[in-house]
Each structure stands twice: as structure tokens, then as C-alpha cells.
C-alpha positions as CSV (number, residue, x, y, z in Angstrom):
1,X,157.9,186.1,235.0
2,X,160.8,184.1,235.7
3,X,164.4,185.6,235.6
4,X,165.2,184.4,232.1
5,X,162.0,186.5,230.5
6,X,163.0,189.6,232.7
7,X,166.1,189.5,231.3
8,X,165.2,189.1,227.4
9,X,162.5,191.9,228.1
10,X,164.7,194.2,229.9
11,X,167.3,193.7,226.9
12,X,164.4,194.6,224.3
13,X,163.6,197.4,225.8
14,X,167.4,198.9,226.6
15,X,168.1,198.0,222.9
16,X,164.7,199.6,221.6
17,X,165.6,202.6,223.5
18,X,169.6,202.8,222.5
19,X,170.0,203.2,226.7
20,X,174.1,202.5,227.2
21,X,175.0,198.5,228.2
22,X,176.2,200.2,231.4
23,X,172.9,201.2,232.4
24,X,171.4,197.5,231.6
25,X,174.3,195.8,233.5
26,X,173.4,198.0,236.4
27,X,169.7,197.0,236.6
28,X,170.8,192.8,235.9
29,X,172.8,193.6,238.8
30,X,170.1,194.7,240.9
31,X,167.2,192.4,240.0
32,X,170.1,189.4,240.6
33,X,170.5,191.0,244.1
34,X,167.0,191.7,244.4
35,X,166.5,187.5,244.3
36,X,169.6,186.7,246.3
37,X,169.1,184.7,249.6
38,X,168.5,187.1,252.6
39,X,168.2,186.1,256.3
40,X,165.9,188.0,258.8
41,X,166.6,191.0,258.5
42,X,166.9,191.6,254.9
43,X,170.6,191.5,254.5
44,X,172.4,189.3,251.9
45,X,173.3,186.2,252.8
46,X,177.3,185.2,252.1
47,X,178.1,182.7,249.5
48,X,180.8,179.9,249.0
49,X,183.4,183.0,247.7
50,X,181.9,186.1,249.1
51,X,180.7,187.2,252.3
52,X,181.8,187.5,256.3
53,X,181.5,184.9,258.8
54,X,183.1,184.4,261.9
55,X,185.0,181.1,263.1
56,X,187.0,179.7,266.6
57,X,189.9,178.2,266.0
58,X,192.3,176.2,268.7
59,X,195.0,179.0,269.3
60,X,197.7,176.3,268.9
61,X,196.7,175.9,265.2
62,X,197.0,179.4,263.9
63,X,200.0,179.1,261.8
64,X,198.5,176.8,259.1
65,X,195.2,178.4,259.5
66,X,196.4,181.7,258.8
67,X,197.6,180.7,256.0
68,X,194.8,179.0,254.3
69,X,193.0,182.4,255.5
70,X,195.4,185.1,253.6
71,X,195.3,182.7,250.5
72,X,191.7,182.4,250.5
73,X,191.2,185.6,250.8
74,X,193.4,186.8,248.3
75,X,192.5,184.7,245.9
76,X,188.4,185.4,246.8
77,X,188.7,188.9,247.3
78,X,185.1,189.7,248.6
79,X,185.3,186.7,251.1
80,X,186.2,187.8,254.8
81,X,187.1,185.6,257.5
82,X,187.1,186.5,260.9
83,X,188.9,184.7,263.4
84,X,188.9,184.0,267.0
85,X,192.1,182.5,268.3
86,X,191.1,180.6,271.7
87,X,191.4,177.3,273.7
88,X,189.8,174.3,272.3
89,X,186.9,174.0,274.4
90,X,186.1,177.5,273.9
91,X,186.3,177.3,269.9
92,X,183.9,173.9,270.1
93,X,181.4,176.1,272.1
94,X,181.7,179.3,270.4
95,X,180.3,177.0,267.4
96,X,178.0,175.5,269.2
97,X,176.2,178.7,270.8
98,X,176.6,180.5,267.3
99,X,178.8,183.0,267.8
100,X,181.3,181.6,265.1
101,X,179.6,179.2,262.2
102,X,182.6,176.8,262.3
103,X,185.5,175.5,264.7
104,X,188.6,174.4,263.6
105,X,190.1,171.7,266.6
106,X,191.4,168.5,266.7
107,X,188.5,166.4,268.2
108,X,185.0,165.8,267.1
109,X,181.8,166.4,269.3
110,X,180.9,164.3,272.1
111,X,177.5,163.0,272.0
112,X,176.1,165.6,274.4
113,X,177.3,168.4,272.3
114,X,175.9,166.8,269.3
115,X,172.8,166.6,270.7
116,X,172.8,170.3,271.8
117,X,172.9,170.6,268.5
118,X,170.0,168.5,267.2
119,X,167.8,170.4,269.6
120,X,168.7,173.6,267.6
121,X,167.7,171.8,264.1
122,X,171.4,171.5,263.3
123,X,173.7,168.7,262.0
124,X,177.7,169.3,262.6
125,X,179.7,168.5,259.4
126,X,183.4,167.4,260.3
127,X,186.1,167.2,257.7
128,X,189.8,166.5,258.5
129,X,192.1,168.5,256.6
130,X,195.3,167.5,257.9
131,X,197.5,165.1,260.2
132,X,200.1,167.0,262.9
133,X,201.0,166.0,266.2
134,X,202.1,167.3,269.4
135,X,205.9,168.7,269.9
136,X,207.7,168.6,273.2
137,X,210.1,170.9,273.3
138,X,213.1,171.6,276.1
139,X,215.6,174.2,277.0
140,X,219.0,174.1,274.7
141,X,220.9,173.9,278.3
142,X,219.1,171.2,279.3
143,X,220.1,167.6,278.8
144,X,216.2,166.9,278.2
145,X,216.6,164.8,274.6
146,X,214.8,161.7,274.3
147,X,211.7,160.6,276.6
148,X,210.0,157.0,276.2
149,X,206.1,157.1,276.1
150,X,206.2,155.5,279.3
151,X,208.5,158.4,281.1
152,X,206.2,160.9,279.3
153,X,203.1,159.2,280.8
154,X,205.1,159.0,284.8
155,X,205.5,162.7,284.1
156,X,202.3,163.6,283.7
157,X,201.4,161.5,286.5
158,X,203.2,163.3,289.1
159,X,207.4,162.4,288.8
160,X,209.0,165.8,288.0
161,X,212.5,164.5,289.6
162,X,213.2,162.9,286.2
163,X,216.5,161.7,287.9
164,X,214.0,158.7,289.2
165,X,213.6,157.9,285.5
166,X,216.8,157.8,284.3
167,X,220.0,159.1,286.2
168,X,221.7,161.3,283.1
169,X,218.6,163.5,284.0
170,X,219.1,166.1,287.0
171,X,217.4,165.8,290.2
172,X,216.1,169.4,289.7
173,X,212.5,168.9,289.2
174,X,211.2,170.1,285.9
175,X,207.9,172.8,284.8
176,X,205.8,171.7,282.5
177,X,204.4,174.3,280.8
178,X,201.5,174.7,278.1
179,X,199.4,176.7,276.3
180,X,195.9,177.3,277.8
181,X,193.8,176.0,280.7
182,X,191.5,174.4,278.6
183,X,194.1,173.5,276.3
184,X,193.3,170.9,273.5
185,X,197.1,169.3,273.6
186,X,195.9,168.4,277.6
187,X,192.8,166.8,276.4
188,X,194.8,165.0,273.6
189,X,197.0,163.6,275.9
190,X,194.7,162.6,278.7
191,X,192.4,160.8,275.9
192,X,195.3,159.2,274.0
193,X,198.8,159.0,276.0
194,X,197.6,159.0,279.6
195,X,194.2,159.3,281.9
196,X,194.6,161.8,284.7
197,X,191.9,163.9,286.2
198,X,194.1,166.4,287.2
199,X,197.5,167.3,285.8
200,X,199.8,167.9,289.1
201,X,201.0,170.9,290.4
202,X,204.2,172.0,288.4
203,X,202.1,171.6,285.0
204,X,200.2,174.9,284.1
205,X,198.9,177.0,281.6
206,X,200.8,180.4,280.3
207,X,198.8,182.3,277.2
208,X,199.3,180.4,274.3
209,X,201.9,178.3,272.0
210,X,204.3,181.7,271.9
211,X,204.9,182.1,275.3
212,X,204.9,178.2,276.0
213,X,208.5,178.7,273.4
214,X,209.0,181.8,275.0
215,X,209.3,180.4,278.7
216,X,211.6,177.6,277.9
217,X,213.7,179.5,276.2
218,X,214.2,181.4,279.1
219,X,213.8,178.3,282.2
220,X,216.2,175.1,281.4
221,X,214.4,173.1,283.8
222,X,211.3,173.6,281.4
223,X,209.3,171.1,279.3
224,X,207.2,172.5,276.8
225,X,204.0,170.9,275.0
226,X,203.0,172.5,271.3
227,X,201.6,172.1,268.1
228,X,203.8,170.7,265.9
229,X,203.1,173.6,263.3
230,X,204.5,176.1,265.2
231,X,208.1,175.2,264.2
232,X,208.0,172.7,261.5
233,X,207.6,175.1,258.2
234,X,211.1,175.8,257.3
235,X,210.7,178.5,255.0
236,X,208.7,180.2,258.3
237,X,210.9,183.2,259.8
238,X,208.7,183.3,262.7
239,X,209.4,179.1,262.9
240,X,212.6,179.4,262.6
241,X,213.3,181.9,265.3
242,X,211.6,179.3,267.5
243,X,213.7,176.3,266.9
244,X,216.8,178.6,267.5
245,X,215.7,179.3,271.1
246,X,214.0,175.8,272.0
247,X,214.7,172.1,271.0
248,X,212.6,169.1,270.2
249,X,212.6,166.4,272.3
250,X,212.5,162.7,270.4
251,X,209.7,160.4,271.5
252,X,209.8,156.5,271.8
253,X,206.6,154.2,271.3
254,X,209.2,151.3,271.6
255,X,213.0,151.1,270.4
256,X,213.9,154.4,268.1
257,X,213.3,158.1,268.9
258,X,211.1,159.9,266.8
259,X,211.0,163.9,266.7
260,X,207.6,165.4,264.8
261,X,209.6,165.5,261.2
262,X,206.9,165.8,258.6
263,X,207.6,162.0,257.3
264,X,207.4,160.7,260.7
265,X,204.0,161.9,261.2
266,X,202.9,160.3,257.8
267,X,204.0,157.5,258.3
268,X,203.0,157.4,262.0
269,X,206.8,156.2,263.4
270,X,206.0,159.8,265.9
271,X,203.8,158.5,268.5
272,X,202.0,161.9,269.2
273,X,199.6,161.9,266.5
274,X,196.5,164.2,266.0
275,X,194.1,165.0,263.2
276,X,193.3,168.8,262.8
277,X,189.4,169.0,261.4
278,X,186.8,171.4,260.4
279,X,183.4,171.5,262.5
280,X,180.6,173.3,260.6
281,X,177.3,174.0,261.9
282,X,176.2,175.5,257.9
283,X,172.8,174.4,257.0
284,X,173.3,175.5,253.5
285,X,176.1,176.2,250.9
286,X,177.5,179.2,252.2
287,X,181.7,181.1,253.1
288,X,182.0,178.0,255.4
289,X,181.4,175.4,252.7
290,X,183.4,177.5,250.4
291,X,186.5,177.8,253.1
292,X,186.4,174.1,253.9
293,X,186.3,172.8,250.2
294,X,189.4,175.4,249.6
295,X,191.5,173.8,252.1
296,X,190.6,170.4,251.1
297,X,191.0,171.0,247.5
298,X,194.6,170.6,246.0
299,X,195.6,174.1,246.9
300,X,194.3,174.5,250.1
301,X,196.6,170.8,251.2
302,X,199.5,172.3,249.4
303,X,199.3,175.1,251.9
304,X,199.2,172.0,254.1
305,X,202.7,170.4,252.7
306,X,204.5,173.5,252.5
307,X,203.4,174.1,256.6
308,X,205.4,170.9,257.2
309,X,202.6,168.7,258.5
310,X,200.1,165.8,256.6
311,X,197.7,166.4,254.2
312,X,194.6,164.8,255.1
313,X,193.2,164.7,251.5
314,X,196.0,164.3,248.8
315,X,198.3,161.5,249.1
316,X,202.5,162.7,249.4
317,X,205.3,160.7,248.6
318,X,208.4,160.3,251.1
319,X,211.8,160.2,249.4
320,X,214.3,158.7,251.9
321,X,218.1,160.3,250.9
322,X,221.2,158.8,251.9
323,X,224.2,160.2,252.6
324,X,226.4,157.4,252.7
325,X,229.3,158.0,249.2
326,X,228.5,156.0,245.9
327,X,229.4,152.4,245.4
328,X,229.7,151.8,241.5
């Protein structure tokens, strides 16, 4: 008896009987969990709104990520997401070993970790859900404004006297500080702006994006490296706080200076460019599929626009304003 004709004959027999609708609903309710996919060990399996899984996410994207969480969640109130802020590397192998069924970084596997994968019977499905970039960010003392990509790539190479790059600079050497030893910003740079195989000695890991802000705030011979989301939402107290202790240095590819402003990363005049993507290891349709869809879908990329990065799946216009009076 398929679950059409257990219905009709449960119905005949509650109606026959005059048994309340309450008492029917009940035992619909039951038979539907009764055939509801299970894993192992019995328990129900979560579904694209409902359910708890676990994901890794690179610590340095937490602000847009919590907020795709508390709006999916509010708005799918039996849906839970945990989350494990951590480094990059650590997220990606979370995923991998199972212990979270997606990561949220800004790379895609390499092809050993894809085939780690294969061996298991799994396929990883990567979506981007957004375009953001990497901020550096100096002490408001400091005279540390503008860099060119090619003084960027000298200091990560090993000149910290950036009096040897341009003479307005101090000879005072400088920190560099960011967020995590296996940081995914360092990997980023190494695989896009300059190969090293070590960083040198006065660039080094504090604890995460906060106390990368917190520590320049505090050292004016400091140089910072962060996700750009951690002070470009406007409306963000917590944001704002930041940009009143820190500022943002503007980065040259070749003639103008370019901080991360939200239309300089769409239309890629900011050379430090990243995409931020999903990695799911879901065989089947399950709270993963269901997250990922929400934050590509229309509401999920407006949570996107209002964070002050790039929408990866709906298109944005730019509106340029002058300032300059009216000519009639």
C-alpha cells in the first residue's frame, strides 16, 4: 500500500469513526516520519530547511557568513547551523575528514584533496557566492597610505625598512601582522601577488582578523592584512569601530590607488581580488544544499550587497556621483 491509499484509508476510517481531525493529523504525521530518510542509526536525516549540520568556515569570513546564518535561520526556524570559525586549511580539512559537511574558503581543492575525496565515494560541489578582496590596513599615526603592488611584493619578500622603498616612509622597520598560521590571506598572496616559501621573520600570526585590527591600533609601525568584510559594511557597529582605530591603505596595480571600496572590487580597479565559495561534500539534497541555494538566491546576495562586498550571482549596478556644482 503506497502512501496515497494509507492516507484515503486512514481518512475513511477516522471519518467512519467521528475520531477528531487532531487525532488523524497526528498519525499522517507519524507515518510521514515513519518513511522519512534515516541514516545508520535510525535518526532522521536533515532536509534542505530543517535539520543540524556542522560546517568550517575561514575565520576571516565570519561577518558575511554570520549573517547569511541568523537570516537563514530565522527565516527556517527548524534549520540549525553550527559553525566552526578556524584557518583555512583547517576548514578545507575539517570537510574533508567529515567533521563538518561543508567549508566555506576562498580556494577550491587541489587535486590531491579531491582525490581524498574520490577514494571516500564523494564528489565536492563548489559554488562562489561572492567576490571580496584583501584589506591592508595601517596605524592612523603612521604615514603608511599608498603601497604599489611591487612594494607590497618587496615586503613580503624580506624589506621591512620601507625607507628603501620610498624615503617619506620611516626607517623604523615595520610588523606585519595577520590572522592565523595557516591563514588563507598568506596562501592568497603567495599564489596570486608573490611566491615565497617562507614569509620572513617580522610577519606572524596573532588569533584572528580582530586582534590583527586590534594590534595596529595599538603599534604605528604595524601593517595589517584582512578580509575586506571586516570593515566595509557601513551600517556594521562592530565595522565601524574598526575603521575608527585602523586605516586602509590604497593599492596600485599600475598608476591610481585603489582602497577595497565595494565598486572597486566589481569592477576589479582593487588589485587584491578573491572569490569566497562554498565546498560541499552532500551526496544528496540535504541543510547544505538548502544553505547554499539560500545564499545564492536573491536574498541570500542581498545579504551580500548590504555586507559591502560582490555578489557572485546577481548582477549590481555602480552609480558614479559627482560632486562637482551644476552647469545649466
Amino acid at each position: 500500500m503506497d502512501f496515497l491509499e494509507f492516507t484515503a484509508t486512514i481518512k475513511n476510517i477516522f471519518a467512519t469513526a467521528k475520531i477528531k481531525t487532531a487525532i488523524y493529523s497526528f498519525t499522517l504525521l507519524a507515518f510521514a516520519s515513519a518513511c522519512a530518510d534515516r541514516d545508520k542509526n535510525g535518526n532522521i536525516l536533515d532536509q534542505p530547511t530543517y535539520g543540524t549540520i556542522t560546517i568550517a568556515v575561514d575565520e576571516s569570513l565570519k561577518p558575511l557568513i554570520d549573517a547569511e546564518i541568523d537570516t537563514f535561520e530565522a527565516t527556517y526556524t527548524e534549520a540549525h547551523i553550527k559553525v566552526i570559525y578556524t584557518s583555512e586549511e583547517d576548514a578545507i580539512r575539517k570537510m574533508l575528514d567529515d567533521s563538518a559537511r561543508m567549508a566555506i574558503v576562498t580556494r577550491s581543492l587541489t587535486e590531491e584533496e579531491t582525490a581524498y575525496l574520490a577514494k571516500q565515494k564523494y564528489d565536492c560541489k563548489e559554488q562562489i557566492i561572492a567576490k571580496g578582496g584583501v584589506a591592508l590596513i595601517s596605524n592612523p599615526a603612521s604615514n603608511y597610505t599608498n603601497f604599489t603592488l611591487d612594494q607590497f611584493r618587496k615586503i613580503l619578500s624580506g624589506t621591512n625598512n620601507l625607507n628603501a622603498l620610498d624615503k617619506k616612509y620611516p626607517t623604523k622597520p615595520i610588523v606585519v601582522v595577520f590572522d592565523h598560521p595557516n591563514s588563507g590571506i598568506i596562501r592568497y598572496l603567495r599564489d596570486s601577488v608573490q611566491q615565497f616559501d617562507s614569509l620572513p621573520a617580522y610577519c606572524y600570526a596573532v588569533n584572528g582578523n580582530p586582534q590583527v585590527i586590534d594590534y595596529v591600533s595599538k603599534n604605528p609601525q604595524a601593517i595589517g592584512l584582512i578580509d575586506v568584510s571586516w570593515i566595509s559594511d557601513q551600517d556594521d557597529s562592530t565595522a565601524n569601530r574598526f575603521m575608527n582605530s585602523i586605516k586602509v591603505i590604497g593599492i596600485s596595480a599600475s598608476g591610481d590607488y585603489f582602497q577595497p571600496y565595494q565598486a572597486y572590487i566589481a569592477d576589479r580597479s582593487y588589485p587584491l581580488l578573491r572569490n569566497i565559495k562554498i565546498l560541499s561534500r552532500e551526496a544528496r539534497m540535504g541543510l547544505g544544499s538548502g544553505f547554499t541555494a539560500f545564499v545564492a538566491s536573491e536574498r541570500g546576495q542581498r545579504i551580500v550587497l548590504k555586507s559591502g562586498i560582490v555578489p557572485a550571482t546577481m548582477p549590481i549596478r555602480i552609480i558614479e556621483v559627482r560632486t562637482e556644482p551644476f552647469k545649466p
